[in-house]
GUTI-400687 format. One line per field, with one value per atom (N, C-alpha, C): residue number from 1; atom name; z negated, x negated, y. Coordinates in steps of 0.2 Angstrom, whole numbers. Layout:
<sites>
n [NUM / ...]
atom [CA / ...]
up [Z / ...]
east [X / ...]
north [Y / ...]
</sites>
This chain:
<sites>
n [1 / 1 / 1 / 2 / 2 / 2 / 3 / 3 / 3 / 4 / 4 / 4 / 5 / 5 / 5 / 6 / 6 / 6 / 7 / 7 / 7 / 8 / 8 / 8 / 9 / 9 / 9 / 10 / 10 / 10 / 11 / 11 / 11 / 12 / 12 / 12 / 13 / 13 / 13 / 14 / 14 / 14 / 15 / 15 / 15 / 16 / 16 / 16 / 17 / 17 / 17 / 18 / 18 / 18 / 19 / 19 / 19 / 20 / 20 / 20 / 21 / 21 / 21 / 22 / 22 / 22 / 23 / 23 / 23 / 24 / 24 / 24 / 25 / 25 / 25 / 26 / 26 / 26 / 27 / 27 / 27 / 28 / 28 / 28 / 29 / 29 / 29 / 30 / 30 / 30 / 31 / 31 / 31 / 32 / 32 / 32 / 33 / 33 / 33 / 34 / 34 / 34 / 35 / 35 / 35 / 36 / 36 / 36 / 37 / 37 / 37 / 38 / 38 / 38 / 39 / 39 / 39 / 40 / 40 / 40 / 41 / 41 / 41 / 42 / 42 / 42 / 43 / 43 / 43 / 44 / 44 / 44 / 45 / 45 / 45 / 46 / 46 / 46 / 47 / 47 / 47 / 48 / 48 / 48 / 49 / 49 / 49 / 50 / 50 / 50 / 51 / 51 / 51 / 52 / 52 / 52 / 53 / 53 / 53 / 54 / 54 / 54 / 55 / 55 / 55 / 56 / 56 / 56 / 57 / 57 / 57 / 58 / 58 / 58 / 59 / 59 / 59 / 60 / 60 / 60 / 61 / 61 / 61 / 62 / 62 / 62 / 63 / 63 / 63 / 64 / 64 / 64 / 65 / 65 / 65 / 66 / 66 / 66 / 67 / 67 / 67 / 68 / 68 / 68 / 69 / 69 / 69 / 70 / 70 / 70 / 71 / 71 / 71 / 72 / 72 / 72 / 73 / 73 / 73 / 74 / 74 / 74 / 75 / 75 / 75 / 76 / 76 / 76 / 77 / 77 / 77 / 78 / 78 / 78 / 79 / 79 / 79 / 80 / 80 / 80 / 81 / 81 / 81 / 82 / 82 / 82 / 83 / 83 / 83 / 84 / 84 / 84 / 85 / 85 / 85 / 86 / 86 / 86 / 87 / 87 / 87 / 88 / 88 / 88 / 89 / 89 / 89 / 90 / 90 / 90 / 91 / 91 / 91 / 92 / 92 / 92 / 93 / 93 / 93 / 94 / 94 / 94 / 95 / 95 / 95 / 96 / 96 / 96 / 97 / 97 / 97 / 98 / 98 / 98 / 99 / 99 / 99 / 100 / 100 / 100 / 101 / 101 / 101 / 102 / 102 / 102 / 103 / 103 / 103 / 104 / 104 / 104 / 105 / 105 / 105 / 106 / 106 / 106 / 107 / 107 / 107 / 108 / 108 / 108 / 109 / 109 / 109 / 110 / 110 / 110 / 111 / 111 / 111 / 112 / 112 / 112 / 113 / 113 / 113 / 114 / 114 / 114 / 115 / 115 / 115 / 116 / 116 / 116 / 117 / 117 / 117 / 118 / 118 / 118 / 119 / 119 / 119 / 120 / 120 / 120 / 121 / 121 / 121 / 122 / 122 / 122 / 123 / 123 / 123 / 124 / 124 / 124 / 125 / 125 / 125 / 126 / 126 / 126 / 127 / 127 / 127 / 128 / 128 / 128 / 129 / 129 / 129 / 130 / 130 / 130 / 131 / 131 / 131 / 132 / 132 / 132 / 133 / 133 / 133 / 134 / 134 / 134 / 135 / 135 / 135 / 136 / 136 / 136 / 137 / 137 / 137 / 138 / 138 / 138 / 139 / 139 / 139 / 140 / 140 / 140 / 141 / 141 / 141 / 142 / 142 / 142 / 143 / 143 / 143 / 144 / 144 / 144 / 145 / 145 / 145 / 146 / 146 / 146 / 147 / 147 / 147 / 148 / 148 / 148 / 149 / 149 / 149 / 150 / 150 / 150 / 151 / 151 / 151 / 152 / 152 / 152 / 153 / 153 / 153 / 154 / 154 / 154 / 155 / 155 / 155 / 156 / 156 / 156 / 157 / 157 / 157 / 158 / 158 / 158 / 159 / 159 / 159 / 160 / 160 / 160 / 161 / 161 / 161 / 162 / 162 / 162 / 163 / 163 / 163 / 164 / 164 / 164 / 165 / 165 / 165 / 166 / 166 / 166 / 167 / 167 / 167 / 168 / 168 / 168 / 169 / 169 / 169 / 170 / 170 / 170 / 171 / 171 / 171 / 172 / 172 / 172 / 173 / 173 / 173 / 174 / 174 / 174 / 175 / 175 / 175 / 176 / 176 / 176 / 177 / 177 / 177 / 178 / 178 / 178 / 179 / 179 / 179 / 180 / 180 / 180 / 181 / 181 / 181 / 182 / 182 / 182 / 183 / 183 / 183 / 184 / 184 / 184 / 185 / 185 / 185 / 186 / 186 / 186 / 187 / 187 / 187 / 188 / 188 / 188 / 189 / 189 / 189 / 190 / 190 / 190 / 191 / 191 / 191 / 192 / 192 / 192 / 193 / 193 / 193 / 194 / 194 / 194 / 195 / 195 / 195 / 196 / 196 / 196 / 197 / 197 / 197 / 198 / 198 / 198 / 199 / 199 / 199 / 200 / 200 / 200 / 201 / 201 / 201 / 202 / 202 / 202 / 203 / 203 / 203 / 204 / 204 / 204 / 205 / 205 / 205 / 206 / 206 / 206 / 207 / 207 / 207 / 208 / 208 / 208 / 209 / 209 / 209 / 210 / 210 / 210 / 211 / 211 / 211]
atom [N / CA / C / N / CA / C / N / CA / C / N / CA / C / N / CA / C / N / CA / C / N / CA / C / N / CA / C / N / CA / C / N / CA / C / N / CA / C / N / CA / C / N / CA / C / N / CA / C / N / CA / C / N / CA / C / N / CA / C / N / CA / C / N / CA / C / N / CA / C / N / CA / C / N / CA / C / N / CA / C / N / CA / C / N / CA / C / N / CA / C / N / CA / C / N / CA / C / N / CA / C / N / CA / C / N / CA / C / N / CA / C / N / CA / C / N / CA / C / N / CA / C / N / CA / C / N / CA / C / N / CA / C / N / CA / C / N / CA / C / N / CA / C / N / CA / C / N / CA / C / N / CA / C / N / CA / C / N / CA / C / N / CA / C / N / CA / C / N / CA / C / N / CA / C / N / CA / C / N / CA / C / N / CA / C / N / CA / C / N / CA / C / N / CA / C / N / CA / C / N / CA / C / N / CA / C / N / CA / C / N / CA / C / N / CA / C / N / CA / C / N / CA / C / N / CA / C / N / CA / C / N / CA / C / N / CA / C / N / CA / C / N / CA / C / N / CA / C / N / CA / C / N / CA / C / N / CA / C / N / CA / C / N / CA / C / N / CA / C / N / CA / C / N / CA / C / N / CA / C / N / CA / C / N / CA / C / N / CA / C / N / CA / C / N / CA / C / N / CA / C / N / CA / C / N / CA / C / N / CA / C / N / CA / C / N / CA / C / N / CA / C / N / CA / C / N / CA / C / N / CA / C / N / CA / C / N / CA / C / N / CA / C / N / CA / C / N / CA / C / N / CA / C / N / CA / C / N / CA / C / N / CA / C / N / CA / C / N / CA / C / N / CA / C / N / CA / C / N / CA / C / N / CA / C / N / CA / C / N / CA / C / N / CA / C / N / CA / C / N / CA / C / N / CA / C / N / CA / C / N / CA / C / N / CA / C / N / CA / C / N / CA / C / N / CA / C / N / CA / C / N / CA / C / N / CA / C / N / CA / C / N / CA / C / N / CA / C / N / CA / C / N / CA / C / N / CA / C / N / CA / C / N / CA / C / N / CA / C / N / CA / C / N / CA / C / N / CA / C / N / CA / C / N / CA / C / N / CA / C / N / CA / C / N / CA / C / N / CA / C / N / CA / C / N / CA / C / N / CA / C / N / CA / C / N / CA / C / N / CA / C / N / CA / C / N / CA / C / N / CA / C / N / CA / C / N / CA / C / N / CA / C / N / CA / C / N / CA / C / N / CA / C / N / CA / C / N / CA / C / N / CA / C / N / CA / C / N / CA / C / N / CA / C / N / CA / C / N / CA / C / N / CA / C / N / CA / C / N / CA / C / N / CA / C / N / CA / C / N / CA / C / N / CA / C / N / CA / C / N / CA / C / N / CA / C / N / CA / C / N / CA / C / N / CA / C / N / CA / C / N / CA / C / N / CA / C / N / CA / C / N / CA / C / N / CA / C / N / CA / C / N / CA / C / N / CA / C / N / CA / C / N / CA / C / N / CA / C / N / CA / C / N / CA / C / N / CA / C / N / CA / C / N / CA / C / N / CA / C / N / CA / C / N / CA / C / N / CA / C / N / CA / C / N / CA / C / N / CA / C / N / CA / C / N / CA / C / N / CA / C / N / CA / C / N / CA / C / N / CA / C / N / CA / C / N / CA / C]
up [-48 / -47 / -46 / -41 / -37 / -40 / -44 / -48 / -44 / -42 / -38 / -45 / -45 / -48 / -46 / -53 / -51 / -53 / -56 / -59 / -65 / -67 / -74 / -73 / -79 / -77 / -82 / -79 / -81 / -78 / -80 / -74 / -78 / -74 / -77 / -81 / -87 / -88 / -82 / -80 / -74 / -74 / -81 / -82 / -75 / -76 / -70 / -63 / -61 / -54 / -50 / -45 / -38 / -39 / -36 / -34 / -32 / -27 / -22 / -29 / -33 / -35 / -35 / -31 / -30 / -35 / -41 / -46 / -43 / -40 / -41 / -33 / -32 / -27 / -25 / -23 / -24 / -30 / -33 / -36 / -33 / -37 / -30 / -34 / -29 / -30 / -35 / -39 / -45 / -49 / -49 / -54 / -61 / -64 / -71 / -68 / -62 / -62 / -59 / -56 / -56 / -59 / -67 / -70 / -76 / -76 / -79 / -75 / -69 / -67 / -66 / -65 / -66 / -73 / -78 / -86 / -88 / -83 / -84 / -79 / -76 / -70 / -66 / -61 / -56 / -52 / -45 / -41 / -34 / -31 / -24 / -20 / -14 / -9 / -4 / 4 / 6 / 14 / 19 / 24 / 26 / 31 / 33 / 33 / 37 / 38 / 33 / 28 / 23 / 17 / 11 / 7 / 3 / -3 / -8 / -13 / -12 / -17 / -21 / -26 / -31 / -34 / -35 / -36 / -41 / -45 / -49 / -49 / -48 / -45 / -52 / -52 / -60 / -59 / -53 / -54 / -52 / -53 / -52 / -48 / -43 / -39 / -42 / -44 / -51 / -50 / -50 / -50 / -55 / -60 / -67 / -63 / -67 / -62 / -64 / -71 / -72 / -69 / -63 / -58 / -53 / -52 / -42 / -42 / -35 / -32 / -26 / -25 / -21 / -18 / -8 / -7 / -4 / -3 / -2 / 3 / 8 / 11 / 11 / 9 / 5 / 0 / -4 / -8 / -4 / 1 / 6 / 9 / 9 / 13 / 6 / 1 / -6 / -5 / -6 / -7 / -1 / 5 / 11 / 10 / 6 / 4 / 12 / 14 / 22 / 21 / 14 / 12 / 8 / 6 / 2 / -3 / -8 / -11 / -15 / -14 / -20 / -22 / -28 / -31 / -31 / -27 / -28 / -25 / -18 / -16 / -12 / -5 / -3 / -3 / -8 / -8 / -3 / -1 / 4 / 10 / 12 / 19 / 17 / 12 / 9 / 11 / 9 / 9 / 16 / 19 / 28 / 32 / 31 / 34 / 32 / 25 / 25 / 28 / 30 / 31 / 39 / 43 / 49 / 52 / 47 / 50 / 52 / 59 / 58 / 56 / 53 / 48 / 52 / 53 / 57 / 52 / 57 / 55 / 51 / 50 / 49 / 54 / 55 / 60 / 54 / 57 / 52 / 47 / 44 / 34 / 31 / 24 / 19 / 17 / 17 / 16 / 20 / 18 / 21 / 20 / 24 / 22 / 15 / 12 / 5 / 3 / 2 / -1 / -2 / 4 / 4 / -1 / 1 / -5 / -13 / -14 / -20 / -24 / -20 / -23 / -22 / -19 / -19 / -26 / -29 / -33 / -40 / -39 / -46 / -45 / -40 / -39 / -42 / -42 / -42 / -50 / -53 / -58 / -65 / -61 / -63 / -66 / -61 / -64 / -57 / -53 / -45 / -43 / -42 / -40 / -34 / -32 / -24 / -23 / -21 / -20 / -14 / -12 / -2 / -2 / 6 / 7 / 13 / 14 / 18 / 23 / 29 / 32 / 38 / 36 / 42 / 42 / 34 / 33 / 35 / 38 / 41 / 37 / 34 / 29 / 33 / 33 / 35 / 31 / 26 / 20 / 14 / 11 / 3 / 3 / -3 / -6 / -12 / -14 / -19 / -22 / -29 / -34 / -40 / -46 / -49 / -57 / -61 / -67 / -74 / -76 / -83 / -86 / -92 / -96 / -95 / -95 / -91 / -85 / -82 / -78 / -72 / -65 / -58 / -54 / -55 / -48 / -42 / -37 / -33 / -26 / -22 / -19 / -10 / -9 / -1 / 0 / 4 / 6 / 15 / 17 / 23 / 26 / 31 / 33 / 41 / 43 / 50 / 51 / 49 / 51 / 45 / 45 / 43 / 37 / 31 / 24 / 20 / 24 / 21 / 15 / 16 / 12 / 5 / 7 / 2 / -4 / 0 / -4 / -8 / -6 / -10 / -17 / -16 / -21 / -25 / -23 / -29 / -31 / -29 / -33 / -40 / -36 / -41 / -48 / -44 / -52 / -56 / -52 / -56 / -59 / -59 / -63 / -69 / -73 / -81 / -85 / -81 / -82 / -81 / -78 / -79 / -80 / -85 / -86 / -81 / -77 / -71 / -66 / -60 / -53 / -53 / -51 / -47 / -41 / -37 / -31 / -26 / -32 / -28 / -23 / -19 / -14 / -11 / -10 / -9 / -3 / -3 / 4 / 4 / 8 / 8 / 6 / 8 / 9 / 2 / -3 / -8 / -15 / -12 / -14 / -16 / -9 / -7 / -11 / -14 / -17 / -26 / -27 / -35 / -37 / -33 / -36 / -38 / -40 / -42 / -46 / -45 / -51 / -55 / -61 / -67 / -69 / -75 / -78 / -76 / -76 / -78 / -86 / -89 / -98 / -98 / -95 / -95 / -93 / -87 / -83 / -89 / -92 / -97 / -103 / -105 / -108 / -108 / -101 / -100 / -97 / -96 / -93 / -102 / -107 / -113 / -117 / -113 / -119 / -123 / -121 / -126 / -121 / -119 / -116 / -119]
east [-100 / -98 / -90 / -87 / -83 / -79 / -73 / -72 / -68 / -64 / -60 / -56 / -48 / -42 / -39 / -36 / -34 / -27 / -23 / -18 / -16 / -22 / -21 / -19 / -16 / -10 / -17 / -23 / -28 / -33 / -34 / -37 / -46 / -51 / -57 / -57 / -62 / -59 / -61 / -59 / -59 / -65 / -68 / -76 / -81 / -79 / -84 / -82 / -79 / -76 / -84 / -85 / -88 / -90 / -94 / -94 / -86 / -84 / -78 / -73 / -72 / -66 / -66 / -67 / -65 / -69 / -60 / -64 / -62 / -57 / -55 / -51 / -51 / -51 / -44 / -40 / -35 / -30 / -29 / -21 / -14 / -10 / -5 / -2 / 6 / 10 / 14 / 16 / 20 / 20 / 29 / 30 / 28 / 25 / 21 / 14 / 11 / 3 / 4 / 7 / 8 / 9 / 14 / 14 / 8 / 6 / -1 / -9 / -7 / -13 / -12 / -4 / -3 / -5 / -3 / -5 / -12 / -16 / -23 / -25 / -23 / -26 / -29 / -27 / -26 / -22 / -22 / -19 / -20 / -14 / -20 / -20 / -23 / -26 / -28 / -24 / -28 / -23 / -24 / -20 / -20 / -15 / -14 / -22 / -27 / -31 / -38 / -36 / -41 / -39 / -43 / -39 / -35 / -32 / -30 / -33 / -34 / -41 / -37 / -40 / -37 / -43 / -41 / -46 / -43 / -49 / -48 / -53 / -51 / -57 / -59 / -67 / -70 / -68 / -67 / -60 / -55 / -49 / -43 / -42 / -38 / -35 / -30 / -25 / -21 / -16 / -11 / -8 / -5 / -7 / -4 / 3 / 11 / 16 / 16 / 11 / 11 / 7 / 3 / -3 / -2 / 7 / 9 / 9 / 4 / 5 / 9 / 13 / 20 / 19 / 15 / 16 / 21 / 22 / 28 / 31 / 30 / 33 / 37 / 33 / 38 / 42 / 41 / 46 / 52 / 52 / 56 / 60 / 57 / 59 / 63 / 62 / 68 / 73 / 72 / 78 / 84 / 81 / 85 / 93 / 89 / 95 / 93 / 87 / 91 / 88 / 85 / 84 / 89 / 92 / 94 / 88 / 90 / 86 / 87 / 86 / 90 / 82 / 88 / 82 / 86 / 81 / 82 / 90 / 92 / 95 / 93 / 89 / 87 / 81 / 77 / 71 / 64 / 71 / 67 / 66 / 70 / 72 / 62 / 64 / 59 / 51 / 50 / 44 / 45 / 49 / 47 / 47 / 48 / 46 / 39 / 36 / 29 / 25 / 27 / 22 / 21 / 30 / 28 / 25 / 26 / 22 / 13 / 13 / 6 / 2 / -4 / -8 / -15 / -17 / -23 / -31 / -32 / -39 / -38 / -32 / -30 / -28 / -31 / -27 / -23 / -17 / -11 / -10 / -8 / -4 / -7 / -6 / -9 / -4 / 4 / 11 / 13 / 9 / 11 / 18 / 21 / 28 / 28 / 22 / 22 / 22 / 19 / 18 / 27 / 30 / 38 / 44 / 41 / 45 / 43 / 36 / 36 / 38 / 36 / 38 / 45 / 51 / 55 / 60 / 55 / 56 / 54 / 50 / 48 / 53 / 58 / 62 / 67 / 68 / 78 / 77 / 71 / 71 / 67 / 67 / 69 / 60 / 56 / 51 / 45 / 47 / 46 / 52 / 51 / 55 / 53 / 58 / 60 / 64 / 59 / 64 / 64 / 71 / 71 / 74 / 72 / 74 / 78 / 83 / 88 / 87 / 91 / 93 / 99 / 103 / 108 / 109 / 110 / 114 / 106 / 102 / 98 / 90 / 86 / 82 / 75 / 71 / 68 / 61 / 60 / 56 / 56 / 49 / 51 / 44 / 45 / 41 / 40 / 37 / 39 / 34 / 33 / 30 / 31 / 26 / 27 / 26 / 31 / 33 / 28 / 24 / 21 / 21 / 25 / 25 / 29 / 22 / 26 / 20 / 17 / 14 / 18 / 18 / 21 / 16 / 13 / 8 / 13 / 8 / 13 / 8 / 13 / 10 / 10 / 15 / 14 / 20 / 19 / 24 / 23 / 30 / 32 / 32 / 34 / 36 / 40 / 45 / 48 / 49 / 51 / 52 / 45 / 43 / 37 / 40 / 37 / 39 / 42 / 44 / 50 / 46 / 41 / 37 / 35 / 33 / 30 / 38 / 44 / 48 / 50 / 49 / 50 / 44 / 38 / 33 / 35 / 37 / 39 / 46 / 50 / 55 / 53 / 49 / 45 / 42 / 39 / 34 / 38 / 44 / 48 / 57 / 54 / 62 / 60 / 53 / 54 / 52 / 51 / 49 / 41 / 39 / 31 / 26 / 21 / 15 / 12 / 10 / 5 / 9 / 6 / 6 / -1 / 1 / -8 / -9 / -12 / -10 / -15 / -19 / -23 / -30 / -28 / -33 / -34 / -39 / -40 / -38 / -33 / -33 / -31 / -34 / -34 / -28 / -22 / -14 / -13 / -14 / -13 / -16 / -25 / -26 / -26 / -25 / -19 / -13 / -10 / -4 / -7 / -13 / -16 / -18 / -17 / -21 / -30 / -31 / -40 / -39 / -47 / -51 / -51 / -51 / -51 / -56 / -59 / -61 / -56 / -60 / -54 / -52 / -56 / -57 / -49 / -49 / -43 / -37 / -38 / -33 / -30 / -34 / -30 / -28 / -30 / -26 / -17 / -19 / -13 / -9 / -9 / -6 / -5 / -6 / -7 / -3 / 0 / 4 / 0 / -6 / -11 / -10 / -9 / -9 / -10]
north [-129 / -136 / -136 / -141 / -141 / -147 / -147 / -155 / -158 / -164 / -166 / -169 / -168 / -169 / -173 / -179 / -186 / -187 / -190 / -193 / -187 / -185 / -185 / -177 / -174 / -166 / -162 / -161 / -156 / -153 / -146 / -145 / -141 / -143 / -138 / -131 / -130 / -122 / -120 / -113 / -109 / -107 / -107 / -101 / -105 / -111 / -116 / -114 / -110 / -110 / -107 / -109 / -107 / -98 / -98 / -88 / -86 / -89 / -88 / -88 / -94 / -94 / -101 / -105 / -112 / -115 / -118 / -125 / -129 / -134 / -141 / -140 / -148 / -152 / -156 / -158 / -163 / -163 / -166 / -167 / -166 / -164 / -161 / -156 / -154 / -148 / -149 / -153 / -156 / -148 / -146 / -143 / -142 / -149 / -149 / -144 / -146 / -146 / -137 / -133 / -128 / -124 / -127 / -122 / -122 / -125 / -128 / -123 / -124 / -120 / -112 / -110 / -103 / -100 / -103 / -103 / -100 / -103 / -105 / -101 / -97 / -92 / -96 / -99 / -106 / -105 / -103 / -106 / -110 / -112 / -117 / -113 / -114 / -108 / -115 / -116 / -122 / -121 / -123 / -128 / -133 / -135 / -140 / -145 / -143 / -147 / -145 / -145 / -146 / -148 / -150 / -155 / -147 / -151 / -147 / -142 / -136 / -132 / -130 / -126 / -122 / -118 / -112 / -107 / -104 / -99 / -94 / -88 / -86 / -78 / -77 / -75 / -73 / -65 / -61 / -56 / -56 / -53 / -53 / -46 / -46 / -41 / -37 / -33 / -33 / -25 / -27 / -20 / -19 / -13 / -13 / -9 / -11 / -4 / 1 / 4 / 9 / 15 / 11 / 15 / 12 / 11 / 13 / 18 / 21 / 24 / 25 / 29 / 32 / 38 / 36 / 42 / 49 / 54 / 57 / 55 / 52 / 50 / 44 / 39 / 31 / 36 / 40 / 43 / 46 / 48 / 50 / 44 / 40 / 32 / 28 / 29 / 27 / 33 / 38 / 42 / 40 / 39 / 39 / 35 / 28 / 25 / 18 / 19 / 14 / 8 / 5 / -2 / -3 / -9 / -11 / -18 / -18 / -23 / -28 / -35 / -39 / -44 / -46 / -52 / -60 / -64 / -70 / -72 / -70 / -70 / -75 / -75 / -82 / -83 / -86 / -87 / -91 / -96 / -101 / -95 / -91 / -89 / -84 / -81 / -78 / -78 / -86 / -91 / -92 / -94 / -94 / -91 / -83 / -78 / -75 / -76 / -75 / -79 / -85 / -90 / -89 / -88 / -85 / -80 / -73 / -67 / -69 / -64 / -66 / -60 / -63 / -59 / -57 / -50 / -50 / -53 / -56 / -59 / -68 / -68 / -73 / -79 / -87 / -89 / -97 / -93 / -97 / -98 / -101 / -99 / -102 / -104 / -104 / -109 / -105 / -109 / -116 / -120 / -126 / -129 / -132 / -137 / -140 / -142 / -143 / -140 / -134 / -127 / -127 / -125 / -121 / -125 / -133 / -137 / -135 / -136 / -135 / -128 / -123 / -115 / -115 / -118 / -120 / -123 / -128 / -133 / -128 / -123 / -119 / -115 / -114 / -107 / -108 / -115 / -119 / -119 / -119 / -121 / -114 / -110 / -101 / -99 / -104 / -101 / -98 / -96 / -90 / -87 / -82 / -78 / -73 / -70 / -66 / -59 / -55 / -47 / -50 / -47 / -47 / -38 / -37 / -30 / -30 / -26 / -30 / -22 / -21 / -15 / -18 / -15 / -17 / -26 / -28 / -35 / -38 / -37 / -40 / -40 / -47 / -47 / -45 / -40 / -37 / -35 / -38 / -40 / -43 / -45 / -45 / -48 / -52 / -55 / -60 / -65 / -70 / -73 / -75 / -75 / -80 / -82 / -84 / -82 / -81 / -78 / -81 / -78 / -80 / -77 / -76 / -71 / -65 / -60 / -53 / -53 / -58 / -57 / -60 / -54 / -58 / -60 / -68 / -71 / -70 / -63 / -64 / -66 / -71 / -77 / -73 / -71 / -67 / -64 / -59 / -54 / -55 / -51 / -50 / -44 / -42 / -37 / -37 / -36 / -35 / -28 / -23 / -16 / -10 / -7 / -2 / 0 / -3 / -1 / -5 / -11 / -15 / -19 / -22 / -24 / -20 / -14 / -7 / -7 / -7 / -5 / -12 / -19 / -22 / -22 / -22 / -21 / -15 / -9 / -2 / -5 / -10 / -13 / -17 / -23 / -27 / -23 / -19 / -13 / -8 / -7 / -3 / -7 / -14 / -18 / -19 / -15 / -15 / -23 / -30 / -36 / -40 / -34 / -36 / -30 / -32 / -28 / -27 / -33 / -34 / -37 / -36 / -38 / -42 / -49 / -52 / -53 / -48 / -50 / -54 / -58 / -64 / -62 / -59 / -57 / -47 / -48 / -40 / -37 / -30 / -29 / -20 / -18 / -10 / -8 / -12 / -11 / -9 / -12 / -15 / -10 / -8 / -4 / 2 / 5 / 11 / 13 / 9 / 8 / 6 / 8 / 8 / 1 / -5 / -12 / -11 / -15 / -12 / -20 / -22 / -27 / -25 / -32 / -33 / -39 / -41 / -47 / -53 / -58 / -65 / -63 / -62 / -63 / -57 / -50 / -45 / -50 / -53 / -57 / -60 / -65 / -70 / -68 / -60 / -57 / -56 / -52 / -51 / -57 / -63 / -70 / -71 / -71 / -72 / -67 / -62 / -56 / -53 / -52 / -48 / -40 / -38 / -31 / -26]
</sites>
């Protein structure tokens, strides 16, 4: 069953959600109802031309950082020294470079104009965050997320030059601040690099500091 969301700042238990993931309908991007549905293993998933959805997969996609994988050759590509890395340096710039890469098998973003306000609005206010990967002054990846706990919801990554992206993700796993990585959706890329399913019931563990 599919709920549709009104005025009111509450969302279905998640246990109700669709096969896919999809529990609810409408409501909006409001700071309160984001951090309310990250809490609660929630997040929205939707574009321009369809309403507002929100999903919770009964598995999670999940990178513990203590099972990144690092092949010899990305280890070769840190040693080198030719990335540079920062955190939450410019976040917007972040969020608009993921939303403009294009994605194969994908037609257009996910990152609506409202989306980049709101994740915006959770950033100023210290609750999503941004590794950016620089080379030659020049921003050439990263990726950005939202903070629960010691869990990173992380929401999309970029890439403009081969690695840039891989190097921000073994940054993220290896700053010592989160247990887990969510990484929302399954993708061989990601795999490759140690992601693997979990339960919801594990998920809300760890969203929960039970690890």
């Amino acid at each position: 069953m599919i709920f549709r969301l009104d005025e009111r700042l509450l969302f279905p238990d998640p246990e109700l959600a669709e096969p896919d993931g999809l529990l609810a309908v409408g409501g909006d991007l409001s700071t309160e109802r984001l951090l309310l549905a990250y809490q609660n293993g929630i997040f929205p998933w939707y574009s321009d031309d369809t309403p507002m959805l929100w999903y919770s997969p009964h598995e999670r996609f999940v990178l513990y950082p203590t099972e990144l994988k690092i092949t010899g050759s990305m280890r070769q590509v840190l040693r080198s020294g030719k990335f540079t890395v920062t955190t939450n340096k410019c976040f917007d710039e972040v969020v608009a470079a993921s939303a403009a890469i294009e994605r194969s098998g994908q037609d257009g973003t996910w990152i609506t104009e409202e989306m980049k306000t709101a994740y915006s609005r959770l950033h100023q206010q210290g609750y999503a965050h941004s590794f950016e990967v620089w080379f030659n002054d020049e921003l050439v990846g990263g990726l950005y997320g939202v903070r629960v706990n010691s869990v990173f919801c992380g929401e999309s990554m970029f890439t403009r030059v081969s690695n840039a992206s891989k190097v921000a993700l073994i940054h993220l796993c290896n700053s010592g601040l989160y247990n887990l990585i969510d990484c929302q959706v399954h993708t061989a890329h990601l795999e490759s690099m140690g992601a693997r399913m979990i339960s919801r019931e594990q998920y809300m563990k760890a969203l929960n500091g039970q690890l």
